[in-house]
N, C-alpha and C positions, 0 to 999 in steps of 0.2 A: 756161088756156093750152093753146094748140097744139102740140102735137110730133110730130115724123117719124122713121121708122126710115132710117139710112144703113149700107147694108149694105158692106162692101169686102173681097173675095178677093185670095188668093196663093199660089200654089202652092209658093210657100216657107214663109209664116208662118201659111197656114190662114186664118180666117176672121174678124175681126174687125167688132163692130157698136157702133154711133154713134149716142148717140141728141141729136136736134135742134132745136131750136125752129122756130118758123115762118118764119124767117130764115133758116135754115138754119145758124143759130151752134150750136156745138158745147157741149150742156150735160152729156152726160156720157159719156165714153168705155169701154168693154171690152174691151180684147182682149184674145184667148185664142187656143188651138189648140184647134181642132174636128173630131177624126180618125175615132176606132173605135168611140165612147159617144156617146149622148144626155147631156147635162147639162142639169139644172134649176137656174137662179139668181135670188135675190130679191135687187134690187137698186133702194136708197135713191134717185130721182133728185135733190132735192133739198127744201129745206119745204116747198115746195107743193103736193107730188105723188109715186108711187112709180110703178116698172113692172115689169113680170113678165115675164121675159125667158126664153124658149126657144130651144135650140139643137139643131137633130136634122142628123146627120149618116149616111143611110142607106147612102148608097157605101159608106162605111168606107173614103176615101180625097179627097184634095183635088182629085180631076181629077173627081169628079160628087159631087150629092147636092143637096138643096133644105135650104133654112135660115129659118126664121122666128124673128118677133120680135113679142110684144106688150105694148103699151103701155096700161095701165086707168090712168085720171087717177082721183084720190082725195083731199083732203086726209089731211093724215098723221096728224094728232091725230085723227081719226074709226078708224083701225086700226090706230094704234102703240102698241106695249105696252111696258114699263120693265122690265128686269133690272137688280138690283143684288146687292151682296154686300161683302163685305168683306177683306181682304187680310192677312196675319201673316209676320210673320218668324220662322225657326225655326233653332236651338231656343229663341230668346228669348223667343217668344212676343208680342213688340210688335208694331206697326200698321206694316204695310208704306205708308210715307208715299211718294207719287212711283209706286211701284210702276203696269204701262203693262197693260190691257187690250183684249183684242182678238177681236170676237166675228167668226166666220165662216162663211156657208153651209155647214152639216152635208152637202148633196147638191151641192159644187161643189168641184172642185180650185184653186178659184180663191186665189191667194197674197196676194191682199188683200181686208184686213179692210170686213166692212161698216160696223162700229162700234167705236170705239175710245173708253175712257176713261179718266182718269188718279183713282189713288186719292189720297181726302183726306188732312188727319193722323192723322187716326184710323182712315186703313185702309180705308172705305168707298168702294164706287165704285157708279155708275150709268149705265145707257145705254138710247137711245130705239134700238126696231126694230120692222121689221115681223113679222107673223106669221111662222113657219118655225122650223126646226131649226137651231140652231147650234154652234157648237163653241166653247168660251170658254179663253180662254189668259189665265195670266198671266203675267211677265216682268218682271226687274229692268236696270232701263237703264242700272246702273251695271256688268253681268255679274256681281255680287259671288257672285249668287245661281242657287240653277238653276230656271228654268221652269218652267211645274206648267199642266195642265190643271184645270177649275171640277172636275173628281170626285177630285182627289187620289192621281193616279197619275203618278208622276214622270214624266217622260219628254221628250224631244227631237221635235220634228214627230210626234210619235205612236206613237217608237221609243222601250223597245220596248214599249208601252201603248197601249191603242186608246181617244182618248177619250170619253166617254159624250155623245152630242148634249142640247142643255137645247131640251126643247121650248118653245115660244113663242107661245101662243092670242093670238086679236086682242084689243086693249084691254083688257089683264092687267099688272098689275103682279107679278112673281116676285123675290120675296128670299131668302135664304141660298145665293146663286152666290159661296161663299166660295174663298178661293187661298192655297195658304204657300208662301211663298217661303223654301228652305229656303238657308243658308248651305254656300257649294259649299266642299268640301275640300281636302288636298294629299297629296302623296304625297313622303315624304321618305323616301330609303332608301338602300343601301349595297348595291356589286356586290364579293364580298368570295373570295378563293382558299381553298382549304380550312384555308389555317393561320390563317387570318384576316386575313391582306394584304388591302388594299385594291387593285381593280386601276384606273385609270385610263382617258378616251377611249374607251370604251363608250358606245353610244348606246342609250337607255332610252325606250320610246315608250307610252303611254297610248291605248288608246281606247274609247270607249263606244259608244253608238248613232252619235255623231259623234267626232272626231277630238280628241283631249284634250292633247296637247301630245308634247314628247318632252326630253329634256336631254341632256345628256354627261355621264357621271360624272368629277367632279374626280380629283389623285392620289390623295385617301385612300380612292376609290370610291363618295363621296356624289354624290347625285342627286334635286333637287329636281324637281318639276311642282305647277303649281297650279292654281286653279278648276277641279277634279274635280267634277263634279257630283252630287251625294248621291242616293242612292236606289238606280238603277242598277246593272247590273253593265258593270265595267271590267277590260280585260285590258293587265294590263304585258307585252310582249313586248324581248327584247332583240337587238342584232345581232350575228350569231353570230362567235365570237372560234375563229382557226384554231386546230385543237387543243383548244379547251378547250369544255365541256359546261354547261349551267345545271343542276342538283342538284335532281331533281324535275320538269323541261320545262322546254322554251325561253320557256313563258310564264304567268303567274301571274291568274287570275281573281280578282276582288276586289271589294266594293262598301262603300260609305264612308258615315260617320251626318253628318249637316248639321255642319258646320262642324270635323269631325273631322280629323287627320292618322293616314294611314297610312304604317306604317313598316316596310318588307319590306327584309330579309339577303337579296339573291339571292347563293348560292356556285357558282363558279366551279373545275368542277372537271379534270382533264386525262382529255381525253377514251382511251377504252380501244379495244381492237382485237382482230381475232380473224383467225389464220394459219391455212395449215396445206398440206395436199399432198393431189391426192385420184389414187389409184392402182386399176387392177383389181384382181383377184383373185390374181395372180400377180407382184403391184407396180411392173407396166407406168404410168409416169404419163401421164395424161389429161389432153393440150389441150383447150380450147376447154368444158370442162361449165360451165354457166352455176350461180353459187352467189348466192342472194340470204337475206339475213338480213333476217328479218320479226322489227319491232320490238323490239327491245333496248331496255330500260327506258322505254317506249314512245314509242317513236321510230317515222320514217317508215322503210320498206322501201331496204336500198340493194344494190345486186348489183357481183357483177364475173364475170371469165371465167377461167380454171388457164390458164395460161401452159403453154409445150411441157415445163418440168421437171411441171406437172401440180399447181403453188404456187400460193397466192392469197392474198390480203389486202384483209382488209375495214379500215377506220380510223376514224374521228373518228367512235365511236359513246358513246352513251350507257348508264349501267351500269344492269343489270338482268339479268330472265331474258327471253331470247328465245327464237327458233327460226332454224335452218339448213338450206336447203334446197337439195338437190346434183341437179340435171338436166342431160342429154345432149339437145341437140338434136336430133342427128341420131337419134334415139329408140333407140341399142344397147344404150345402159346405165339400170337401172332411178333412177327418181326417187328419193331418201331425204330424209326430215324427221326432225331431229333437231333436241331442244334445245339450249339454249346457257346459258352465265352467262357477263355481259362483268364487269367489275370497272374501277374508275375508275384509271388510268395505268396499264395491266395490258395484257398483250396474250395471249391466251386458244388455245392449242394446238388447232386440232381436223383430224386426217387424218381423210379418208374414203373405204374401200374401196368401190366399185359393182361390182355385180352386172351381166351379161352373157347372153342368152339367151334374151329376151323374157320374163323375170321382171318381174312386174308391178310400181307405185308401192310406196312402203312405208314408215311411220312408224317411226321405233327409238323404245323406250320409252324413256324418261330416267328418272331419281329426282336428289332432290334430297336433300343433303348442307350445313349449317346449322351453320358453326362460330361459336363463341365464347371468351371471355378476359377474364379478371378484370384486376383494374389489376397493373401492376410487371409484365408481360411481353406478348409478344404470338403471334398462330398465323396462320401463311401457309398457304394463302390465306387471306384475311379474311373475304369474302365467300362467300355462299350460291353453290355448287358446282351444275352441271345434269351430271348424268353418266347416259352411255349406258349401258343393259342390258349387267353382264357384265363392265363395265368396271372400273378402277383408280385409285384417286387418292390421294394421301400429303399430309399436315399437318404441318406442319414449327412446332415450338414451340418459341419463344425468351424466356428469362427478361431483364429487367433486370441490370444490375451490381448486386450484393449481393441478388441472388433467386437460386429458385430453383424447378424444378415440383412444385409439392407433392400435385397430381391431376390428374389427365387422366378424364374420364366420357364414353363411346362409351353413346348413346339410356338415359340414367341410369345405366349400371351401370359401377363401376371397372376400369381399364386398367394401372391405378400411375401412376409419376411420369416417364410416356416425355417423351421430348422429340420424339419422330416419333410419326406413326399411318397407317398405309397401309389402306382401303379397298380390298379384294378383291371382286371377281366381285359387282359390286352388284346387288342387286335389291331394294331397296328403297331409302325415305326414310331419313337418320339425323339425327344430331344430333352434337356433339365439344363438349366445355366445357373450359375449363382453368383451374387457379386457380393463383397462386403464394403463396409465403412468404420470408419472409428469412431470405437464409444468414449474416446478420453478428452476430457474438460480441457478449454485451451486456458493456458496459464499468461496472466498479464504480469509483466514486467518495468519497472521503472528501477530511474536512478536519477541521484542528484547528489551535490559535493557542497563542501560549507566555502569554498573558493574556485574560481576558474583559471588562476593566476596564483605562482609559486616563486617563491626565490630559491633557487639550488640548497637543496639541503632541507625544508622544510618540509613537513608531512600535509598529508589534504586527505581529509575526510569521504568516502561516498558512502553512501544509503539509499534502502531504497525500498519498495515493497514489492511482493505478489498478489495475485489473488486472494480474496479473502478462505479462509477454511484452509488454507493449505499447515500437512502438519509439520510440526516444530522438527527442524532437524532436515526438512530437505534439503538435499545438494544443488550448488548453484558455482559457476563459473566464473572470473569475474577477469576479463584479460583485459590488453593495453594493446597499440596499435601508434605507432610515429605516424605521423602525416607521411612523409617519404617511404614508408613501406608500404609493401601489400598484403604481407598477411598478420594476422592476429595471435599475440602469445598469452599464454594463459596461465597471469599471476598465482593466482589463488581460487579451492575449490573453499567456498563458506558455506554456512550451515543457516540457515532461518532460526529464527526463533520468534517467540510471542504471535505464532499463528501464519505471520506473512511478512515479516521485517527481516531485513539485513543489512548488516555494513563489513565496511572494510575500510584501512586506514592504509595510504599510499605512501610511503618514503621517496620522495624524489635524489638522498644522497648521490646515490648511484646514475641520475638521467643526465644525459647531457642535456643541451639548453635545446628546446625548440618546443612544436608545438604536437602535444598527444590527444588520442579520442580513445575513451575508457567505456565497456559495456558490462553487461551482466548475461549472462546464458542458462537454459534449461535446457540438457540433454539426456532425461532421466525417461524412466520406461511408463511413470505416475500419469504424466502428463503429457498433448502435444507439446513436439520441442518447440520452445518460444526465445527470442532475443531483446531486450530493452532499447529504445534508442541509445544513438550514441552520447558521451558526456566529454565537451572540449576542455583540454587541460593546457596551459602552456607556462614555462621553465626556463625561467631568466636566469 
């Protein structure tokens, strides 16, 4: 059979070529853009024949350049060779049945496939091409699954894995062009406030090499996405809630196992700020010095200008250590860099005096100061402190109701039991630890009965004391326990009176016959919790 080249320009759509019978009927079309590159493409014309199609475009532009095209008739069984392979599902391991293959010109941009074939039940697939390099994809056309190139490199159009081309000799058969198709994941997670609140109407966005989904978080701050594609790295990003900060960055990297769910706490915390006044030397204040605070728990760069009192305020930053940086425009007063600590709902004090007289830029040294606190009380600041050369800072420590400080340790060595600690003239790194104890009296307990021994139906006496001083009217617990059980039920709460006394009268009507052990308890917030020994009863 006879064929002809039909060539047709556009200085809108570039270059497209037609190839034709002798008729001039249309048997197999390409179009393309044909700009800045040479492209080479092997393309199938149909079973009776193949042609070799070249495209040079030397202009590097659509308004010149020469274009060829040629056509070698061939039968195709005399130079077509067979790739096959086979197809899995993962992590199961079965035959990806249906599963859609797609082989493509390894040297062409071209978006459609030359060969295409669908795998059997058993996962196998096959396909007739001609000589050249290809690129082989597989693909689930139900999207359950993600994509996979024949080398086993996850990835989307080739993001971000580059795939390996399967060479293709003339009149060869090539097997093991195998695919897994791996089961894509989800992403179930929760946008949550520091006390654990859920917050609501936050918008939650996934994406990978392509674009992955995004939800709303409902009111308890759950927030699904699904068909995550496995392998991959994916980045949760969220949108930003005025005031409030994400705990760690506004955005979480991630990558998921075939069929998996991931499940990420992002907290939601109120964002911190840093004031202050910056004055000469003689505490004249400075309009206009431009102060930009470089990354704060690393975060992007944000500035402002001192107003005419010479005040400024930075806001809605992230907690961390950063840096401060204090410049005059009009270049009279020297630049200074200084550290910083922001703290989360915190707004962070920093004045600063500039120098005048063509005194050059100049870092201030900082050190860092690293408090901490046992349980039952707490130490303000909380957070890791940046403090200038020379400078001052105080710790203010506060016990719980019924504690008290029981040490305070300044870089290991003891302080006593301060409740304050002020940092003088710092020049170095330190450390502050604090621990508590309880200040609450332990409470003694007893019990005793006017018998040990009951007939069905009679009553029995117990009594008993606390501690002396305790006042009239404390609560006190008073349970029962069968020998054959194990846990304890809790009759009656009674009340003290005359300073440390109590009773309670037991009615056995109700017990069946065996033998019981009877206590008294204090679970009140007055005292450590205390329990009385046990008192044997038994119910004939």
């Amino acid at each position: 059979m006879a064929y002809r080249v039909s060539l047709w320009w556009s200085a809108d759509a570039g270059v497209s070529t037609y190839l034709c019978d002798g008729n001039a009927v249309e048997v197999l079309g390409y179009p393309g853009w044909v700009r800045d590159q040479p492209s080479t493409r092997w393309i199938r014309a149909n079973a009776d024949g193949f042609c070799y199609v070249h495209e040079w475009n030397p202009g590097g532009s659509s308004l010149g350049g020469a274009y060829t095209l040629s056509v070698l008739q061939k039968p195709f069984s005399e130079i077509a060779s067979t790739v096959a392979g086979t197809v899995r599902n993962a992590p199961e391991g079965t035959s990806a049945a249906g599963a859609s293959i797609g082989l493509w010109p390894a040297d062409s941009w071209s978006s459609f496939p030359v060969a295409t074939a669908t795998a059997g039940a058993d996962g196998t697939w096959s396909a007739k091409v001609v000589p050249g390099s290809y690129i082989v994809r597989f693909d689930d056309p139900s999207g359950l699954r993600t994509g996979e190139y024949f080398d086993h490199l996850t990835g989307v159009v080739g993001y971000p894995d580059t795939p390996t081309p399967v060479r293709v000799p003339q009149t060869t058969s090539i097997a093991g062009i195998d695919g897994t198709l791996a089961l894509r994941g989800r992403v179930v997670g929760r946008i949550v406030t520091s006390t654990g609140g859920g917050v609501g109407g936050v918008t939650v966005t996934s994406g990978g090499a392509v674009y992955d989904g995004s939800a709303v978080t409902g009111p308890d701050g759950s927030f699904e996405i699904d068909r995550i594609d496995s392998g991959s790295p994916h980045e949760l990003s969220v949108t930003r809630v005025e005031g409030w900060r994400i705990a760690g960055g506004e955005t979480l990297t991630y990558r998921i196992a075939p069929g998996a769910t991931f499940e990420p706490t992002l907290t939601l915390c109120p964002a911190g700020s840093i004031a202050g006044r910056v004055t000469n030397l003689v505490g004249d204040p400075l309009a206009g010095i431009h102060v930009v605070c470089l990354a704060p728990g690393g975060g992007a760069a944000i500035s402002t200008v001192t107003g005419a009192d010479g005040r400024y305020r930075l806001g809605d930053l992230s907690a961390g250590l950063g840096s401060l940086s204090f410049s005059d425009p009009g270049g009279t007063y020297a630049t200074i860099t200084r550290g910083v600590s922001v703290a989360w709902g915190m707004e962070t004090l920093v004045d600063q005096t500039l120098s005048a007289g063509g005194i050059p830029s100049e870092t201030v040294a900082t050190f860092t100061i690293a408090p901490s606190a046992g349980s039952h009380g707490s130490i303000a600041p909380a957070m890791v402190q940046t403090v200038a050369a020379g400078a001052n800072t105080t710790f203010t420590i506060t016990p719980d109701t019924g504690y008290r400080v029981s040490g305070v340790l300044v870089d290991g060595s003891r302080v006593g039991a301060v409740t304050s600690y002020t940092f003088s003239g710092v020049s170095a790194n330190h450390t502050i630890s604090v621990t508590f104890a309880t200040s609450l009296r332990a409470l003694g307990l007893t019990i005793a009965s006017d018998r040990t021994v009951s007939t069905h139906g009679h009553a029995v006496r117990f009594y008993g004391t606390t501690s002396r001083n305790v006042p009239n009217g404390t609560r006190l617990s008073f349970q029962i326990r069968k020998s054959v059980w194990a846990r304890w039920t809790t009759l009656s709460v009674r009340s003290t009176y005359s300073g440390h006394h109590w009773s309670y009268t037991l009615s056995t009507w109700n017990r069946s016959h065996g033998t019981y052990y009877l206590r008294v308890r204090y679970t009140g917030a007055a005292y450590l919790p205390a329990v009385s020994a046990q008192k044997r009863l038994s119910i004939r």
